[in-house]
C-alpha positions in Angstrom: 117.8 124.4 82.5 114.9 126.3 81.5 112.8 124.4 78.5 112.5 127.5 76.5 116.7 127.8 77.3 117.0 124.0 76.2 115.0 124.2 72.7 116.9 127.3 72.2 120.2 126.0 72.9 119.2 122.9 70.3 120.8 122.7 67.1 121.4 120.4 63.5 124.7 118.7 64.8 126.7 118.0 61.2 129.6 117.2 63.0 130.3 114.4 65.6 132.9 112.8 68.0 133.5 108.9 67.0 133.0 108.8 70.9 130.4 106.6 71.7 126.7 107.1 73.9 126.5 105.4 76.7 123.5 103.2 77.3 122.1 104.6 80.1 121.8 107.8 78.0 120.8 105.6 74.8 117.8 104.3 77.0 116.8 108.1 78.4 116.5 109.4 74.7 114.7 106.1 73.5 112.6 106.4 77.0 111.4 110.0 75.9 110.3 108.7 72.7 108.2 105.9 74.6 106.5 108.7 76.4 105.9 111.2 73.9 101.8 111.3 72.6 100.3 110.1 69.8 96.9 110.0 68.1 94.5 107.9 70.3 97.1 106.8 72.3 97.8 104.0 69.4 101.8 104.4 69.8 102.7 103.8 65.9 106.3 104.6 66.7 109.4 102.1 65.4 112.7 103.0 66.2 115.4 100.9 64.9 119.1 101.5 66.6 122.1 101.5 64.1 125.3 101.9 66.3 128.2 98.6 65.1 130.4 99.3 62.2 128.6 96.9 59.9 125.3 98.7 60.7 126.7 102.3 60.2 128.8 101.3 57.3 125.0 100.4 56.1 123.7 103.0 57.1 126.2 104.9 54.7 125.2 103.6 51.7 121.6 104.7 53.2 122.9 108.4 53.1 125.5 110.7 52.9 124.7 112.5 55.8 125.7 110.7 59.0 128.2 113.2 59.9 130.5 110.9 61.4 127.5 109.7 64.3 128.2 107.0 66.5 124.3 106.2 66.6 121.7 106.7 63.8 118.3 106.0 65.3 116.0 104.7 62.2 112.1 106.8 62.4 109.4 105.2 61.0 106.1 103.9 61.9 103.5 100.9 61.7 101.1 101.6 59.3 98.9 99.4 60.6 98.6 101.1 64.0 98.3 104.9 63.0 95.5 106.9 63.6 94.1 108.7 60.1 92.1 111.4 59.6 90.6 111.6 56.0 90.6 115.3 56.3 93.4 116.0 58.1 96.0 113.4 57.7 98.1 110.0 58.3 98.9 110.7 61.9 101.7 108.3 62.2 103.8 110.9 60.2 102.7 113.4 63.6 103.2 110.3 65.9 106.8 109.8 64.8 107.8 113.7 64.5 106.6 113.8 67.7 108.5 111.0 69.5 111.5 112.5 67.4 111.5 116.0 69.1 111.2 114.2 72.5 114.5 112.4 71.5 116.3 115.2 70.3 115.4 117.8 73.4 116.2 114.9 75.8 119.6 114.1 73.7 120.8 117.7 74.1 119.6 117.6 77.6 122.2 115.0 78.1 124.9 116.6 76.3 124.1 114.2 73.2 123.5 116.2 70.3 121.3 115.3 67.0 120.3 115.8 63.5 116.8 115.6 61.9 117.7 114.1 58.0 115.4 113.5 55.2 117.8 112.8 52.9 117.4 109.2 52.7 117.3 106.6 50.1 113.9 104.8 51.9 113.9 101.5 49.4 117.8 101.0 50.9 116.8 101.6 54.0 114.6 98.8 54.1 116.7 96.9 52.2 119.8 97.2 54.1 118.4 96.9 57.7 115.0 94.3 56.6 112.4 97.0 57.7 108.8 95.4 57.2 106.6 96.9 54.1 104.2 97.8 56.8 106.6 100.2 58.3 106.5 103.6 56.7 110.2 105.0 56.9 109.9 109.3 58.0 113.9 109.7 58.4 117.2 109.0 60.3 118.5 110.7 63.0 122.4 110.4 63.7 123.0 111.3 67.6 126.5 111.8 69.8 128.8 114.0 70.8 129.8 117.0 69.2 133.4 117.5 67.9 134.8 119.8 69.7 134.9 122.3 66.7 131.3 122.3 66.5 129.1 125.3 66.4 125.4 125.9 65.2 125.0 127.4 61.7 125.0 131.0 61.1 120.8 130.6 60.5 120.4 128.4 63.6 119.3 132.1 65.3 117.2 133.2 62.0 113.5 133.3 62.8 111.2 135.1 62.0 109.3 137.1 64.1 106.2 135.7 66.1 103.9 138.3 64.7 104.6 136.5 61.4 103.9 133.4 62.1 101.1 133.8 64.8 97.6 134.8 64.1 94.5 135.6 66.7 91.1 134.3 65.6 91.4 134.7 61.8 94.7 134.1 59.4 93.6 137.0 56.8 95.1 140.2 57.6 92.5 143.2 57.5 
């Protein structure tokens, strides 16, 4: 499949089969995450694996929207490794967003679909699955199958055009 195909095809899974992902796929998605860059090469990345009814049962009280997953894969980084730019930024946050787009286009890739969530109660988090104070929690991502009734949202195809949102050589329109 064709990249530009495979980003395209990609969607916010809100609704998943109880059917478990296999390991050998499990270590893929993980795998593209170990690849993906980061600032100076410093690999920041943490990735914890929630998959066995006490841990997902956990991770329920961590959020509401699991959607059913199988697999929540825990995002965060080590603080004490990331690259930071005093006038850019915290790169760990890029690090980790990075390493989580790898996952997700190597997830659908595999027939394994995903979901980027944010809304996350971090102080549970790290309360329910021990994450160290150094770790700096970005968000959970619940991976499987899809039910079969599962479809993209009617705004998965709503973007706007690239002459809005790409500029040559100066953002300020004449």
């Amino acid at each position: 499949m064709a990249f530009i195909d495979l980003a395209t095809e990609r969607y916010s899974e809100r609704r998943f089969s109880p059917r478990p992902i296999e390991q050998e796929k499990l270590d893929a998605i993980l795998e593209a995450a170990r690849v993906a860059p980061t600032a100076r090469n410093l690999q920041p990345q943490r990735i914890l694996v929630v998959r066995s009814e006490e841990g997902l049962a956990k991770m329920d009280r961590c959020t509401n929207c699991r959607f059913g997953a199988p697999c929540v894969l825990v995002l965060a980084y080590d603080m004490t490794l990331a690259s930071r730019s005093p006038d850019v930024m915290d790169f760990g946050i890029v690090d980790t967003s990075i390493a989580a787009t790898h996952m997700m286009l190597q997830a659908q890739e595999l027939g394994i679909h995903s979901c980027w969530v944010g809304l996350i109660d971090p102080p549970e988090l790290r309360r329910q699955f021990d994450i160290p104070r150094t770790h700096k929690i970005v968000s959970v991502m619940p991976i499987g199958y899809p039910e079969e009734s599962s479809a993209p949202s009617p705004m998965h195809d709503a973007s706007i055009p690239l002459d809005e949102m790409v500029a040559y050589e100066s953002f300020s329109k004449a």
